[in-house]
LUMLUMSE-297194 format. One record per residue (C-alpha): z, y, x; residue in three letters. Coordinates in steps of 0.2 Angstrom, whole numbers. Example, Ala and Ser with C-alpha at 12.3 -4.5 7.8 and 13.67 -1.06 7.14 Angstrom:
REC:Z:Y:X:type
REC:39:-22:62:ALA $
REC:36:-5:68:SER $
//
This chain:
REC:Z:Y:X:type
REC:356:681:327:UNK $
REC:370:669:318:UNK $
REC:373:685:308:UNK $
REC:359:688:299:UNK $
REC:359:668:292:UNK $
REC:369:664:276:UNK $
REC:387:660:277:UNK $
REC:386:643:270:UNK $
REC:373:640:285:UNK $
REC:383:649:298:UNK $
REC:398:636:293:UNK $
REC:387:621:299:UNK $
REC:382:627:315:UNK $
REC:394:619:324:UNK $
REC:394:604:313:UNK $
REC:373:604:316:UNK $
REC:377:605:338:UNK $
REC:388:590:336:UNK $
REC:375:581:329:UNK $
REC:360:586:339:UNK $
REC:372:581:354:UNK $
REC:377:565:349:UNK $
REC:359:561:343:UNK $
REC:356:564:360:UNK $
REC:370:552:367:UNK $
REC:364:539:354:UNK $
REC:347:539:359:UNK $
REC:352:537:377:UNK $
REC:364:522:372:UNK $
REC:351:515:362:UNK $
REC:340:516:379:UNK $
REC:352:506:386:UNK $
REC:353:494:371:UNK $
REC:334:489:374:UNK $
REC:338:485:392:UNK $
REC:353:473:383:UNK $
REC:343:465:372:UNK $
REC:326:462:382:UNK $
REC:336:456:398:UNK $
REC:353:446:394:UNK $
REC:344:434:385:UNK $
REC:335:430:402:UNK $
REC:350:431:412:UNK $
REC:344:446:421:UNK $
REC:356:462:429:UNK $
REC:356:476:416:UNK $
REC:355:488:430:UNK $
REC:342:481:443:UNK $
REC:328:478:445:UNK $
REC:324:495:438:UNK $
REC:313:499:422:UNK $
REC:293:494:425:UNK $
REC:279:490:414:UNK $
REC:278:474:411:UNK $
REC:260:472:412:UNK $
REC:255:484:431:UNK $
REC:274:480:437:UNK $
REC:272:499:441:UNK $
REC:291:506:442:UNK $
REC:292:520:429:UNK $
REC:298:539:436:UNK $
REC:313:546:427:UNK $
REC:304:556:417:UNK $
REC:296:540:410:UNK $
REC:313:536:404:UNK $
REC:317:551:393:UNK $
REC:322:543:375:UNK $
REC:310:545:361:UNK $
REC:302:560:369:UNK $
REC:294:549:385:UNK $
REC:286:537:374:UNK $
REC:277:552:362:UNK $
REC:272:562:378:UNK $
REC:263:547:387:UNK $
REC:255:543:369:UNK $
REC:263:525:368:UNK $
REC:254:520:384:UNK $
REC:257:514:401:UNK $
REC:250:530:411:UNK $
REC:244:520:426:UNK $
REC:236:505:416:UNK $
REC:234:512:398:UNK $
REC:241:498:389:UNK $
REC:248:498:373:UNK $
REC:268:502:373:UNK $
REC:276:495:358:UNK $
REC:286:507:346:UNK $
REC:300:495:343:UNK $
REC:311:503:357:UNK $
REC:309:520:351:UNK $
REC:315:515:334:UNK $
REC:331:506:341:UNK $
REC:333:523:351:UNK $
REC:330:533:334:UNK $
REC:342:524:325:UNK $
REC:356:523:338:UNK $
REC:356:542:340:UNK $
REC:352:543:322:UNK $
REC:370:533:317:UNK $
REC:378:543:331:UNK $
REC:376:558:323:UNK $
REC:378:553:306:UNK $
REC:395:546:310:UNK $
REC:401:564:318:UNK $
REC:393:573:303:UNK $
REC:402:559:291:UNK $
REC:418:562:299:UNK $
REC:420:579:305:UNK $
REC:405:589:295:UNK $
REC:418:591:281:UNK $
REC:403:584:270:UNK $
REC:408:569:261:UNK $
REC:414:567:243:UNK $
REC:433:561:243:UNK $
REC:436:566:259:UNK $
REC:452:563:259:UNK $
REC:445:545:262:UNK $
REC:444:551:280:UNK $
REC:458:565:283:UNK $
REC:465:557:298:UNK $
REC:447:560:305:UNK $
REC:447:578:298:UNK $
REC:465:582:303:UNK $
REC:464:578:322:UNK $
REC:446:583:326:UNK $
REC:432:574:337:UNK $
REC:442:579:353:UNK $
REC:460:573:346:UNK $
REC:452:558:340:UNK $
REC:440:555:354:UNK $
REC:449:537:360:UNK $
REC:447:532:342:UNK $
REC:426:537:342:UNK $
REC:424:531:357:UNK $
REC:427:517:350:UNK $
REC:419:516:336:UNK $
REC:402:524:347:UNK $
REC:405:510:357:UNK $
REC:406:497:341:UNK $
REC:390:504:334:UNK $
REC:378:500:348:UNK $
REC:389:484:351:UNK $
REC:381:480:334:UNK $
REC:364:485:338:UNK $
REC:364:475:353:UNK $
REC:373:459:345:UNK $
REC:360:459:331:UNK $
REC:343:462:342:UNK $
REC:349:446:352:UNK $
REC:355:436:338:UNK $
REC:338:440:326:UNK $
REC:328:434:343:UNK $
REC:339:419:348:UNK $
REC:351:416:335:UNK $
REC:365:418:345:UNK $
REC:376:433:351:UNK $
REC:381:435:369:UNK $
REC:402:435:367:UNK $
REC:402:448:381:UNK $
REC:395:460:369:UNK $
REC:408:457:356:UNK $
REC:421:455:370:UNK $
REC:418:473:377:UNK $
REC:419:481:359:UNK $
REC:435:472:357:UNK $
REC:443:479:372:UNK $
REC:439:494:371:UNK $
REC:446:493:353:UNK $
REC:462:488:360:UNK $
REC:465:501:376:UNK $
REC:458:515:362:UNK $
REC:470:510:350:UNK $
REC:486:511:364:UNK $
REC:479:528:371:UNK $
REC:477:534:352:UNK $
REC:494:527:348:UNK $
REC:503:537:362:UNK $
REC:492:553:356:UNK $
REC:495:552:337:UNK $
REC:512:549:328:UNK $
REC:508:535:314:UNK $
REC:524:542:304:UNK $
REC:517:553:293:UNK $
REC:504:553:280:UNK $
REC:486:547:285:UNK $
REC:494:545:303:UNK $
REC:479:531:307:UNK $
REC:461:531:304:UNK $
REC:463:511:297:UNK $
REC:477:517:287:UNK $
REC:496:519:289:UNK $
REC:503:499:289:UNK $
REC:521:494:287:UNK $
REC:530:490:303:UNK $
REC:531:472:296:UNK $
REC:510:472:298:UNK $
REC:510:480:314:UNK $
REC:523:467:321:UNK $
REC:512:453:313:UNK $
REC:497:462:322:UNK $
REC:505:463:339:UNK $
REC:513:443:335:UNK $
REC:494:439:332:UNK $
REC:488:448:346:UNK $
REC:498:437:357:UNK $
REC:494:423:350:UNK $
REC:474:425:350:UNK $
REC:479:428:369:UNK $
REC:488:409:370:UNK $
REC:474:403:363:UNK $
REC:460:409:372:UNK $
REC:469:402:389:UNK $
REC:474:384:380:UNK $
REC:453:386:380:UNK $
REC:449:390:392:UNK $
REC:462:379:401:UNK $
REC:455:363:393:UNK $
REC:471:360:383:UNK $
REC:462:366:368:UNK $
REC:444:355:363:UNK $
REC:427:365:361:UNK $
REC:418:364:347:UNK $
REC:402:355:346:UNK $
REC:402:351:367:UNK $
REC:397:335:365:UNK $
REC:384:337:352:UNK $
REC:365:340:362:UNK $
REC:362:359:361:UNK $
REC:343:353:351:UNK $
REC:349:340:340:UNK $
REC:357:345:322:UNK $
REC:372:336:322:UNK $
REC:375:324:305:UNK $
REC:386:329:292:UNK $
REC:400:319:298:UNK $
REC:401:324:316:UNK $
REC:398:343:309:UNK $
REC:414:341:299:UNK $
REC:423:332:314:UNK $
REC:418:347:326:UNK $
REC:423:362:316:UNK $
REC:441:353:310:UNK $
REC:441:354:334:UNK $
REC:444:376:328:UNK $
REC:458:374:317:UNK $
REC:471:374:330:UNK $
REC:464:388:338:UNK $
REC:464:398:320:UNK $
REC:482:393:320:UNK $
REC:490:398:335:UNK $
REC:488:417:332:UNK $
REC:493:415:312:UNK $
REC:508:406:321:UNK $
REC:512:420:332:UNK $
REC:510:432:317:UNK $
REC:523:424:307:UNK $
REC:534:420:323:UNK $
REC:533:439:328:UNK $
REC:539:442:309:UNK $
REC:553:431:310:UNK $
REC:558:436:329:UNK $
REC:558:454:327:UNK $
REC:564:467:318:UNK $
REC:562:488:318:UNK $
REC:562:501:307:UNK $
REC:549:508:318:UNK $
REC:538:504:332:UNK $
REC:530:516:347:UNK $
REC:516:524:343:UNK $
REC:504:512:357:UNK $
REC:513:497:349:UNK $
REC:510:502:331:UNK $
REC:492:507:335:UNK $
REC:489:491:345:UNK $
REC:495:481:329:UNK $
REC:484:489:317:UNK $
REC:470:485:328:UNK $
REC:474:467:327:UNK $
REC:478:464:309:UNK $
REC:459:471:307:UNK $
REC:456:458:322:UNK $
REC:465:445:313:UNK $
REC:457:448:295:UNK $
REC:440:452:301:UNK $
REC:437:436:313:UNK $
REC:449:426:302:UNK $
REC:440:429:286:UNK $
REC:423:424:293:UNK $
REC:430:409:302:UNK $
REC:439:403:289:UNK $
REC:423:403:280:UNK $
REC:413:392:293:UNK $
REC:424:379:293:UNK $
REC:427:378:275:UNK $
REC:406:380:274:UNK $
REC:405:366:288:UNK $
REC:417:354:279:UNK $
REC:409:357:261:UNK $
REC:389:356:267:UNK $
REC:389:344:283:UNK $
REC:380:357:292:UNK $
REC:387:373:303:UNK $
REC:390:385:291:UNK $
REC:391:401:302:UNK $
REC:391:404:323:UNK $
REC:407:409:331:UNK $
REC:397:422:337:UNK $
REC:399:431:320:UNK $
REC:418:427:322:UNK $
REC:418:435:335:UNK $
REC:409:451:330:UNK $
REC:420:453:316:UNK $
REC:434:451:325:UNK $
REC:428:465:334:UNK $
REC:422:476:320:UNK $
REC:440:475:312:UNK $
REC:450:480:326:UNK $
REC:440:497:325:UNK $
REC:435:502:308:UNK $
REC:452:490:300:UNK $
REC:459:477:291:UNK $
REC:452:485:271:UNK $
REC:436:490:280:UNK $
REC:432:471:288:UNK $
REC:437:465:273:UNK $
REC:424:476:263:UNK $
REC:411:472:275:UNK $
REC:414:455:272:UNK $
REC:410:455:253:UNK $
REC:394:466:256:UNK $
REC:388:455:270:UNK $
REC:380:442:257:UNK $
REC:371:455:245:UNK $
REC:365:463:261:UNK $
REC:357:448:265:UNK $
REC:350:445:249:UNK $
REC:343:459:249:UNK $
REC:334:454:266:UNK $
REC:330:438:260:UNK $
REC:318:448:244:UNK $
REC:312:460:255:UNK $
REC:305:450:267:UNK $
REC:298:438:252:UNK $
REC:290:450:246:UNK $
REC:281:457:260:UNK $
REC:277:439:265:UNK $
REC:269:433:248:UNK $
REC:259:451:251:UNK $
REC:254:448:269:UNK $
REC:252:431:264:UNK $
REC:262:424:280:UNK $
REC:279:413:282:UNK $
REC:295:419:280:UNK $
REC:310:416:295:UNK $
REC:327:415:291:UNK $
REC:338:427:298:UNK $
REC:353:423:309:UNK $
REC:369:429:299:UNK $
REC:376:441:313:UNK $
REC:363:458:308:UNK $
REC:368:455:290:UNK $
REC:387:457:294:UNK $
REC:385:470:308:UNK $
REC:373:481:293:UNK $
REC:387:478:281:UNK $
REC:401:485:292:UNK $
REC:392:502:294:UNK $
REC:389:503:275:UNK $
REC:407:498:273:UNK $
REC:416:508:288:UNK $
REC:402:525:282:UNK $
REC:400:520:263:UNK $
REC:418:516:256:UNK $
REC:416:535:248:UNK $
REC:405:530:238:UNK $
REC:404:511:240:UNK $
REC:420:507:234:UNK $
REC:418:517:216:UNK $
REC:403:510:215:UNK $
REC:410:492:217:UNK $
REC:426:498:204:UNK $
REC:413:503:191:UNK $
REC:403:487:194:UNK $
REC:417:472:195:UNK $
REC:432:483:186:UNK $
REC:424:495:171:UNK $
REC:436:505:162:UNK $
REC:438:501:146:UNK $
REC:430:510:130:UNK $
REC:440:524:123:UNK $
REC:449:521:107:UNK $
//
């Protein structure tokens, strides 16, 4: 059969497998990210009680839980009461499995312009980099369920952004130990000096100090005493955020102490991997913090939620320092192009507009950045660094 098809087709079998398989697993995981996103805001167990329709309380069978393909073969209706089943679920599923496969395809498909933007990827293979895209799978619907939460309650759950991080973290020393970062494209962020990757593993440490000073009480909380209802007044906004910076300072300490402490030509692989992931940790939560209290102190208002600290922080200690960083600068563009979209279908529809928590405009921005930057960063040299005209 394969032998009667083109060449060029032949080639992309493989590559085509991959990507129904993983469009598969994405459309499981986005299941599971519906489950997230309906039941942590109501402090209910992701696991029991099992999945009912919420209008006949009737349990549904396992086949009634099939992604995608469930919800077109009971016709978008309950099968015991007939109600209407909202489609919103199945597009979460769709789009999961849908970045899942994309990513493989991006990565390992061999189809991207510039590839060499991705030869570590290329080089070692979906099984030789499996820690490394397991956690960026696990990053992706980390996102997806951060941003369902945070557009419904404004606020995103730091377990979410917690388990990203970690399994960031144990990916990167499993990948370390797998993957010698001497030689050219030796890691997927990009091969860092030792000197970064010492800074990394100092901030790392740091971050670490500072989260039991919190939680010991020797650090304050931000904003504890302000009413959970009430907007704070511009002075006691400014107050609160300036209660962060000693946080913010502790890992930078521990960077520049690690610096200053240590000193290798070389690291082990685990270490070296494991400080790569936390410069990305450090410049992508740093960079968003850094912007929230500056924000805070300069309009009297809370400028952003340490919840999108925290998913950033996340988000660079998978996809990178330069990747974080990127995301950061399209984050407002995507959200300007939000803001006129829904302006637009509002002044149609003739209804109100809601504002949009930041969080789904950043997590939106760091797929576009992480799958993008071949053709996103020419796009931004072109735009902000033209070449000049020919003599």
């Amino acid at each position: 059969m394969l032998a009667a098809l083109p060449d060029r087709l032949v080639i992309l079998v493989p590559t085509m497998l991959q990507a129904a398989f993983f469009f598969a697993l994405g459309a499981s995981v986005g299941s599971f990210v519906n489950v997230v996103a309906s039941r942590w805001p109501l402090g209910q167990g992701l696991i029991a009680p099992a999945s009912r329709c919420t209008t006949c309380g009737r349990s549904l069978a396992w086949w009634e839980n099939i992604p995608i393909l469930s919800w077109i073969a009971l016709r978008g209706r309950c099968r015991t009461c007939g109600v209407c089943i909202g489609s919103e679920h199945v597009w979460v599923e769709f789009a999961v499995g849908i970045l899942f496969a994309g990513t493989v395809v991006l990565l390992f498909g061999g189809l991207l312009p510039g590839e060499a933007e991705f030869a570590w990827w290329a080089r070692l293979g979906a099984w030789g980099a499996a820690p490394m895209l397991l956690a960026l799978l696990v990053l992706w619907g980390c996102l997806i369920a951060a941003s369902l939460i945070d557009a419904a309650t404004g606020y995103i759950p730091i377990g979410i952004t917690g388990l990203a991080l970690t399994v960031a973290l144990v990916a990167a020393l499993v990948q370390g130990a797998r993957t010698d970062l001497a030689v050219p494209a030796g890691w997927p962020t990009g091969t860092l000096p030792v000197a970064w990757q010492i800074a990394g593993l100092g901030g790392l440490l740091g971050t670490a100090v500072a989260c039991a000073l919190l939680w010991s009480g020797l650090l304050p909380r931000s904003f504890a005493s302000i009413e959970p209802d009430r907007e704070p007044l511009p002075a006691e906004a400014r107050r609160e955020v300036l209660r962060e910076t000693p946080f913010l300072l502790i890992p930078l300490a521990g960077a520049g102490l690690a610096l200053v402490l240590v000193r290798a030509e070389a690291l082990p692989g685990p270490l070296g991997a494991l400080g790569a992931a936390g410069v990305g940790m450090l410049v992508g939560g740093g960079s968003i913090w850094l912007t929230r209290i500056l924000g805070t102190l300069g309009f009297g208002r809370e400028a952003m939620g340490l919840g999108d600290v925290h998913l950033m922080a996340a988000a660079g200690a998978v996809i990178g320092w330069r990747d974080a960083l990127l995301a950061y600068l399209i984050a407002p563009f995507v959200a300007l192009g939000w803001v006129g979209l829904r302006g637009a279908l509002a002044r149609m529809r003739g209804g109100a507009t809601r504002e949009m928590p930041y969080g789904p405009h950043l997590a939106l921005a760091v797929a576009i950045a992480f799958l993008g930057r071949p053709w996103v960063v020419p796009l931004a040299r072109a735009l902000f660094m033209p070449s000049p005209p020919a003599a």
